[in-house]
N, C-alpha and C positions, 0 to 999 in steps of 0.2 A: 830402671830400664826405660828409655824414653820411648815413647809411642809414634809409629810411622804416620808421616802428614801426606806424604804425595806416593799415589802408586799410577806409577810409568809401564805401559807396556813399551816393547822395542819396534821398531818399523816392522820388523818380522811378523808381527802379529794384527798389522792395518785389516780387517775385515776382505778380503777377495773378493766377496758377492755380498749384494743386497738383499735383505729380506722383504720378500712378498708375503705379508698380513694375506691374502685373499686367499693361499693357498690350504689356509689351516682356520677359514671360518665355518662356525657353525651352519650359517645360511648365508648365501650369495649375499653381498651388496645390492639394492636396488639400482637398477641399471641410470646411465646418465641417457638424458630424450632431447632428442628434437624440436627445437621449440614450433616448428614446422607443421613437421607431419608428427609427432608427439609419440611417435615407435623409439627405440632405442638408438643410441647413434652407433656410424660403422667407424672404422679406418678413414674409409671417403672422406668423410663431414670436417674429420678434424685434418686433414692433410695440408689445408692452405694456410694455417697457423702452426702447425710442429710438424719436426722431421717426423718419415716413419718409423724410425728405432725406438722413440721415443712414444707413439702412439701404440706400438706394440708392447712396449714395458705396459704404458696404461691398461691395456686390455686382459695384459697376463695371468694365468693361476699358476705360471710356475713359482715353486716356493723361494728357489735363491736365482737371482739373476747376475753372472760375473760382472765383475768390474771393467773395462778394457785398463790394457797395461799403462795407455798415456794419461789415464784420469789417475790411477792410481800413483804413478811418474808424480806429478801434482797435490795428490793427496798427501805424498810423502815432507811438503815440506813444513806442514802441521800438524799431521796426522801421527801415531795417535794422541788424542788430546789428555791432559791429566784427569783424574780424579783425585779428591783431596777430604781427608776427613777431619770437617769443623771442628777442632779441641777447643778453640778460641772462643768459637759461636757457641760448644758446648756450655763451656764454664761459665759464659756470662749469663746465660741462660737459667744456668744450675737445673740442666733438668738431665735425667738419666739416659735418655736418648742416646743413640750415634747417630750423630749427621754427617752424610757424606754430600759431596756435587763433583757433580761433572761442569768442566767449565771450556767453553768452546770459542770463547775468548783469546784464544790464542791464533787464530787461523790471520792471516794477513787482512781481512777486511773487520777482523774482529767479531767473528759470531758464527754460528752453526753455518750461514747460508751457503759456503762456498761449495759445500758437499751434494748440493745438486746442480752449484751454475757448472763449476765445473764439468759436470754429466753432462750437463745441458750444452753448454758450448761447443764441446768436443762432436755431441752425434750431429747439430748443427752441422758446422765444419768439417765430418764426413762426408755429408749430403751435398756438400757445395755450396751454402747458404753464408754470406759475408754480411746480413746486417742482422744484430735483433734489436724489438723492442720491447720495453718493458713497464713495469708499474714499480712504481715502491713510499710506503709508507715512511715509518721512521728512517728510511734511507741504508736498513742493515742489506737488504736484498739487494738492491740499486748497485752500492757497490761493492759486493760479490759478485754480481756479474758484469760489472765495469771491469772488474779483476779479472773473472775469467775469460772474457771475449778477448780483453789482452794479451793473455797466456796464449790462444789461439789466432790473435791475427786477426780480429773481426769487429766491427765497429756498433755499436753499442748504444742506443736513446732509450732514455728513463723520463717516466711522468711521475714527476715526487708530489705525492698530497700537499698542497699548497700550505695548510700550516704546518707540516714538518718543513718543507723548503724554507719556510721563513723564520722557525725555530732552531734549525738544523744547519747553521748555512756549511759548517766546515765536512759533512757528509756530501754534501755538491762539492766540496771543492774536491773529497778524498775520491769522485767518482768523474771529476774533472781530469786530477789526475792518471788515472787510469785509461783517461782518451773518449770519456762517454758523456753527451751531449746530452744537458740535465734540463725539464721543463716544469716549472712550477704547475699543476694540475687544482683545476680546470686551467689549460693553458690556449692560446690564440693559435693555435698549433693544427687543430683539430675542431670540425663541425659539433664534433659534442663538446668540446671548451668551449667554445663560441657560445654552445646554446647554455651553456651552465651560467657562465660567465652574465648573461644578458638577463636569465633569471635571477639572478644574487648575485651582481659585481664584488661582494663582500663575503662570498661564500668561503669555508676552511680547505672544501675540498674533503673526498673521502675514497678510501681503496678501490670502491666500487666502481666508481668516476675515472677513476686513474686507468683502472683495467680497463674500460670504455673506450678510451682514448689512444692506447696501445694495441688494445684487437683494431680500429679503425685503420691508427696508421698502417699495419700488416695486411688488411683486408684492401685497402687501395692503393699497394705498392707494387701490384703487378707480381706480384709472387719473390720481390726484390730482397721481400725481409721475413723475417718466422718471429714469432710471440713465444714468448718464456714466459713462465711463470714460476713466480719464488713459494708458492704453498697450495694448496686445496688437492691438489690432484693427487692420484693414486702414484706416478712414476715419481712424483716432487717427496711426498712423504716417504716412498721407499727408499732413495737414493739417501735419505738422512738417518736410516736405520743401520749405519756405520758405528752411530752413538751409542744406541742402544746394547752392539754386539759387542765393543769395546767396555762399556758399562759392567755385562756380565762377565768377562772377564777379569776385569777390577776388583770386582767385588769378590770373585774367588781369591784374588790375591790377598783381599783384607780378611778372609775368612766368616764372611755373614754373607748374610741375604734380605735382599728388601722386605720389610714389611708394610711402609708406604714409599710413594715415589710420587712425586709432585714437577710436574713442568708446565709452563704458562702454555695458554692457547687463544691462537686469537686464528689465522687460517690453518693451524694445527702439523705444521712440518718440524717443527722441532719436538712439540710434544710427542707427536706419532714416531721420531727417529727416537726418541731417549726410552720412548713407553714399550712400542710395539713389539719390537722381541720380549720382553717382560709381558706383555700380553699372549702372549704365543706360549708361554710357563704355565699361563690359568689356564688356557683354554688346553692345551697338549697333556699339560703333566700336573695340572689340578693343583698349581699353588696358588695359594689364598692370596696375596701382594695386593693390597689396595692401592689402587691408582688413578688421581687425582689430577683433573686439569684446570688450573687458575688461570680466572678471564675477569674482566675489566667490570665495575657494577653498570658502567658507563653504553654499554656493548655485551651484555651479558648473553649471546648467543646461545648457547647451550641449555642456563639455566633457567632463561624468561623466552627463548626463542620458541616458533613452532616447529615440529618434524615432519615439512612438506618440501614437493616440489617449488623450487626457485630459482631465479637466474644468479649467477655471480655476479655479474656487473650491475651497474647503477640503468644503462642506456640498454639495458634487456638484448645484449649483442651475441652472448657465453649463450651455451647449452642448459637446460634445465638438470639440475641436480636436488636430489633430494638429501637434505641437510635440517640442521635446527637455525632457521633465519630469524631476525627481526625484518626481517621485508629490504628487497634490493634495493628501493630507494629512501630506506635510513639513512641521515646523515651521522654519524656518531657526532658525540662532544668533543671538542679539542680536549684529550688528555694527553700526556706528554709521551705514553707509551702508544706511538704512532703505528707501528707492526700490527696493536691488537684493535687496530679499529675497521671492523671488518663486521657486514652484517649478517654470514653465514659462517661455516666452519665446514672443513675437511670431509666429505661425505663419509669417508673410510672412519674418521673419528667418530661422526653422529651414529654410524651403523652400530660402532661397540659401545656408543652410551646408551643407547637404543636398548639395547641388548643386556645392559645390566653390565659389562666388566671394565668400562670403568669410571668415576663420578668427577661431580664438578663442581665448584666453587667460586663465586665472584665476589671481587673485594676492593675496597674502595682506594684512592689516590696518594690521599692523605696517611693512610696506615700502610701501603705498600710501601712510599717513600721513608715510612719509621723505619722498615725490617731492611729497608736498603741502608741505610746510613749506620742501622745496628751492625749489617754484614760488613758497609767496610772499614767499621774501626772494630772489629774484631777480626778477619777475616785480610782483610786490607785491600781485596779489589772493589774497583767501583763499579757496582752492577751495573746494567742497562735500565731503561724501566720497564720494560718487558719481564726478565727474568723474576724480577721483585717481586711480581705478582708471586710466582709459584716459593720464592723464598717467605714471604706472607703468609702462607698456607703452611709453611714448614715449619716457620716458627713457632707457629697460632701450634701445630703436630705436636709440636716438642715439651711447649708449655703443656699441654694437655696431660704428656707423662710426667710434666713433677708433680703436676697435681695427682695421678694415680698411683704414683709410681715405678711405673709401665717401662719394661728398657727396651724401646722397639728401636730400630735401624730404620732409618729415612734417610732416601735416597732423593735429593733434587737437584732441577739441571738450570744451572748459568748459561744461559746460550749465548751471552755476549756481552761485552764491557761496554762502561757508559758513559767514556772518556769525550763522547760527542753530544751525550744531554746533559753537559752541566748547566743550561739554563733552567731545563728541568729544579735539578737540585739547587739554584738559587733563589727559584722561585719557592722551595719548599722549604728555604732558610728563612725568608723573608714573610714567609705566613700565608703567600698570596696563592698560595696553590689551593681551586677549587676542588668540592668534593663534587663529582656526579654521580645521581643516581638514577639507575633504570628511569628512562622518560618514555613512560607507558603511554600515555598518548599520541606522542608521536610514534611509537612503535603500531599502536593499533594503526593510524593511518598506513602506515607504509604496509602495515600487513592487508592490508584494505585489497593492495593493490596487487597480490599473490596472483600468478597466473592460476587459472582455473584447471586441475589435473582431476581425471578421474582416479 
């Protein structure tokens, strides 16, 4: 009897509402401050950068927030995405495992992100708002919301870290496509490009910079345009908790239950959408699922960061959040997984590592890019190198049970295919791919520089 590989739910079953994490934690979140007056911020603070739909999702303890019918309209023409379980990756493995993923790779821009621009465009263009602008790293965010401000009718500038722009160029073109006007970061665009640019004409550029440059242009466009954002915030992680609810459904189809679940994290919106209803299982109904988020050795956030207050941005412009940073103005290394180059994470994520449920792992360039090239000549898609990370961790999972014997169920998520970093992958044929590792010293400086919080 042959063994089932793809389990399909039907549109029928797309998720309706999103899951809010806040409504089922043990202790509040530590509130987002001020950098100001250093009190907690309101509604007001954030209104000149996002619609209010959207800053009231932020602020919400309701547990499910509906979907509206037009996101959903939109959701439909990817949604929902497969799960598929690794026989291929098993065998070659030889270890007793079942491995499953989620693979979100299928949506039109190729990856989880379209599951918040969508959201995101749509209460925009309730509100009356015709331009946004944005940041984006490896270019997966950029153009998902090149895609969705499309879908809506709205014009669309992206500040892409200057060495994904220049490694990436066919992500500019796929977010050209789409109608949205792409700027290499630090770009001549913007008083904070100018001034990056004048300190290090040779700079890579980093997420933190990008966002800098994004909140600017919105902050001095007269109220002309609103700021998106593709991850950290509390309504960006929930709106991608589609994954996770489809997830558990899947899994009832294949008849198990996770025992580990691994998704990469670098600003934490695809891990927190595949993880946090599975997080909502321990803390609600006390299942044990260990869960795991794979980040960069390069950027290791979480696991060499500190758990303080800090800015998002590089040019100290964001609100103060408390997260696990390497300091706002780290520049990461150029690795080719440009998504995870980021020097804080998710605050929603740091709270439940904080908190013990759930842990972290960072691992290096060189041995992510093995576990990707294992997955796609076993497996047959071409990761990203984002996802590779948490495949990294899965494999490292799996070997662990041949060597025990152990027949545990791991569950990891592909957030996106990697059909746009094959320079990545030739450089990793070719030998030339460096390894980085945690660069402590420059992290102590930039942590030097931590704003001062009681």
């Amino acid at each position: 009897m042959s063994q089932q590989t793809k389990f399909i739910l039907p549109e029928s079953e797309i998720p309706e509402a999103w899951y809010n994490i806040q409504a089922d934690l043990p202790r509040p979140a530590p509130p987002v401050i001020h950098p100001g007056t250093l009190q907690p911020i309101g509604p007001d603070d954030l209104a000149p950068l996002f619609p209010m739909a959207l800053i009231m999702q932020e602020v919400s303890q309701e547990r499910y927030i509906e979907i509206p019918d037009p996101v959903l309209d939109v959701y439909r023409m990817w949604r929902p995405t497969p799960l598929f379980r690794a026989h291929r990756l098993e065998k070659y493995l030889d270890t007793p495992a079942h491995l499953y993923y989620k693979y979100e790779g299928v949506s039109p821009a190729g990856s989880h992100k379209p599951n918040t621009a969508v959201a995101q465009a749509f209460y925009n263009k309730e509100e009356g708002v015709r331009a946004i602008a944005t940041e984006t790293g490896a270019g997966q965010w950029g153009s998902a919301l090149s895609f969705a401000t499309n879908v809506f009718g709205m014009d669309c500038e992206v500040y892409m870290v200057r060495i994904s722009y220049q490694q990436k160029p066919y992500r500019r073109s796929m977010m050209n496509a789409w109608g949205a006007r792409v700027y290499p970061s630090p770009s001549e665009a913007t008083g904070v490009g100018r001034a990056a640019l004048a300190a290090d004409p040779d700079t890579t550029g980093s997420l933190g910079l990008a966002i800098s440059e994004a909140v600017e242009v919105v902050a001095t466009s007269g109220g002309a345009k609103k700021y998106s954002l593709g991850s950290v915030l509390n309504h960006v992680l929930m709106h991608q908790t589609v994954i996770g609810q489809e997830v558990i459904k899947q899994m009832e189809m294949a008849g198990e239950y996770p025992d580990i679940m691994v998704g990469c994290a670098g600003g934490g919106s695809n891990f927190a959408g595949f993880a946090f209803p599975f997080v909502r299982e321990k803390i609600v109904n006390g299942r044990d699922t260990r869960i795991i988020a794979a980040e960069p050795s390069a950027a290791p956030s979480l696991t060499k960061g500190q758990y303080v207050y800090d800015f998002g941005d590089t040019s100290k412009m964001t609100p103060l959040m408390k997260m696990y940073t390497l300091g706002h103005s780290f520049i990461p290394a150029p690795i080719h997984a440009g998504g995870l180059r980021y020097h804080g994470m998710a605050p929603l994520v740091c709270h439940l590592y904080d908190m013990g449920y759930i842990e972290a792992r960072a691992v290096r360039q060189n041995p992510v890019f093995d576990a990707a090239v294992t997955f796609a000549r076993t497996e047959g898609i071409i990761p990203a190198p984002e996802p590779s990370h948490a495949l990294r961790v899965a494999i490292d999972e799996a070997l662990k049970c041949k060597e025990s014997g152990e027949k545990k169920t791991i569950v990891f998520h592909v957030c996106g295919h990697g059909h746009f970093d094959m320079a990545a992958y030739d450089a990793y044929f070719a030998g030339g791919l460096p390894d980085y590792d945690y660069p402590e010293e420059e992290v102590e400086r930039a942590l030097a520089e931590l704003p001062q919080i009681a």
